[in-house]
TORMIMAR-542540 format. One record per residue (C-alpha): residue in three letters; x, y, z. Coordinates in steps of 0.02 Angstrom, whole numbers, padded with zeros to 5 digits, always signed. Layout:
N
ALAXYZ ...
This chain:
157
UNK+00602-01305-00089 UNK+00444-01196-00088 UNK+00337-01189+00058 UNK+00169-01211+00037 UNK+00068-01081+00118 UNK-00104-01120+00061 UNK-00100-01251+00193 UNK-00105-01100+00328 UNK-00304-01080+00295 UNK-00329-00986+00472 UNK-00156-00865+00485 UNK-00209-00695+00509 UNK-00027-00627+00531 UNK+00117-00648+00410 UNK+00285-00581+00427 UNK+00414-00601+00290 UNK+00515-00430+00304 UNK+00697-00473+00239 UNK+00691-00647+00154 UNK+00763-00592-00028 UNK+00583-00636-00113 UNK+00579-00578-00289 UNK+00399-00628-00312 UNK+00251-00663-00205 UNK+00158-00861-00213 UNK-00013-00845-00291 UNK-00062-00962-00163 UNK-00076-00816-00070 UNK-00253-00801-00107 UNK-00297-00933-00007 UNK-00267-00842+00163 UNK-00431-00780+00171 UNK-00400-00739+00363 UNK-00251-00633+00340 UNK-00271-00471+00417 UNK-00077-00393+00433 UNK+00058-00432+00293 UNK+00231-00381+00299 UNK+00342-00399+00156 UNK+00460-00257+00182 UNK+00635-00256+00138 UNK+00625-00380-00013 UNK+00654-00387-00191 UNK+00470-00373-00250 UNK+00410-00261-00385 UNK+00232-00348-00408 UNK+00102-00436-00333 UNK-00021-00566-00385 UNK-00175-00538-00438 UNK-00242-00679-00316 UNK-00201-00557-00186 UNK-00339-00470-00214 UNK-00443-00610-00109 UNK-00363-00549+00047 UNK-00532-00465+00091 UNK-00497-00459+00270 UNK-00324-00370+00247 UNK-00312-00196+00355 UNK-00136-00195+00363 UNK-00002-00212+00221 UNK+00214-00170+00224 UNK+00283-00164+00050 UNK+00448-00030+00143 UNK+00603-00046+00047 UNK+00560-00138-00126 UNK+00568-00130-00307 UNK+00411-00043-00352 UNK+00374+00082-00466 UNK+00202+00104-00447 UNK+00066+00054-00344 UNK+00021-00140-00402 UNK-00184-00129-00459 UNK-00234-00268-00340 UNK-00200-00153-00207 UNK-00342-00061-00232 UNK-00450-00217-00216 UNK-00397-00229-00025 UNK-00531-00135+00010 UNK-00515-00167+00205 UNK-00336-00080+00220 UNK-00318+00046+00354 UNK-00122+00055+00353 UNK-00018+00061+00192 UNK+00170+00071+00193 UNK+00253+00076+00015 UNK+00407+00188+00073 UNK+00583+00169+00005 UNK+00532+00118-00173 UNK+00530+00180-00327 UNK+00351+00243-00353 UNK+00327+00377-00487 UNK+00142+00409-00509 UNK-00015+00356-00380 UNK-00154+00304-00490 UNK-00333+00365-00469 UNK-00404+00209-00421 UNK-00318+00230-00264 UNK-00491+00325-00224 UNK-00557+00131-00200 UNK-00467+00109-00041 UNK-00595+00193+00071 UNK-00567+00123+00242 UNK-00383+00191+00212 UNK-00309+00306+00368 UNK-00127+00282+00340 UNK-00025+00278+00195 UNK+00163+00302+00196 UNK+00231+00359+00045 UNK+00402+00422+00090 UNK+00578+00399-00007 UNK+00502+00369-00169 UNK+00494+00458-00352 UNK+00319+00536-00313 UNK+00307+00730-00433 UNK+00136+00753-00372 UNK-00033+00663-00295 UNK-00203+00620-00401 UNK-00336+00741-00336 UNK-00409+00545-00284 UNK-00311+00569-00114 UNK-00417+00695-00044 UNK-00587+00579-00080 UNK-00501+00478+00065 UNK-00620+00515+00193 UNK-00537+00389+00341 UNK-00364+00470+00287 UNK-00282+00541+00430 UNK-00097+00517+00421 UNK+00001+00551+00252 UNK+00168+00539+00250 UNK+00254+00599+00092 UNK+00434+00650+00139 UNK+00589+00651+00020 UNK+00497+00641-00152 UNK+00511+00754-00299 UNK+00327+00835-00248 UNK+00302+01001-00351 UNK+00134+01033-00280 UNK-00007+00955-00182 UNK-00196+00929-00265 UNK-00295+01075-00249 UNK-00430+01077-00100 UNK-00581+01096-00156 UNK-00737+01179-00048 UNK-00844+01020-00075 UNK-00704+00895-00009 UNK-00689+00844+00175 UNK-00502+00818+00210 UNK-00504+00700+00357 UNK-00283+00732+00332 UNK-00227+00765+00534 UNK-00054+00724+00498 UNK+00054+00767+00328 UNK+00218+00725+00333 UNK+00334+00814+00202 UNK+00501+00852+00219 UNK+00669+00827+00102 
């Protein structure tokens, strides 16, 4: 039986950490409210486009997952402040990730990560990065005309 979560017009909080979900509801889209998502420790390896709607989202857990890469509509969130996609199987961060300006955390660790898109460091609001046990080779290069808001990097493994 599915649940029907478009009903749930005012939920700003939804927690669905370990429920075996394979795939997300479009009717997502409808939660126009929703300011924190958790959906760690599923089966997911996308997301539906409809999520993109979630205009008031600051706060999203994808932890311990099937992705490979960073899902596009991600970078329509453009409210996020805290980003968790640790413990999947992420090889590249795209460029666009650049749109996500109100960003400050972003927890990339346990993943397939060889190296960042120069795009991270146009994160002005960044401040924590956490990038521990990937295959990193090398971080972007700082340039002189880029202010690295950065307080906290993470690496390790």
């Amino acid at each position: 039986k599915q649940m029907c979560i478009s009903r749930l017009k005012n939920l700003t909080l939804l927690y669905m950490d370990s429920n075996n979900l394979k795939k997300i509801p479009a009717e997502i889209g409808t939660l126009r409210h929703l300011e924190r998502l958790t959906l760690s420790n599923n089966h997911l390896s996308s997301l539906p486009p409809e999520m993109g709607a979630l205009q008031q989202l600051h706060s999203l857990h994808l932890a311990n997952n099937n992705f490979t890469h960073l899902p596009s509509v991600l970078c329509q969130l453009r409210s996020l402040t805290f980003l968790d996609l640790s413990d999947n199987k992420i090889h590249t961060v795209p460029s666009s990730i650049r749109q996500l300006e109100k960003l400050e955390t972003l927890l990339l660790l346990f993943n397939s990560l060889e190296n960042l898109p120069e795009d991270v460091c146009l994160l002005r609001n960044l401040h924590t990065l956490w990038l521990g046990n990937n295959r990193l080779r090398s971080l972007p290069p700082r340039k002189k005309t880029t202010k690295v808001a950065v307080a906290v990097l993470i690496l390790f493994g």
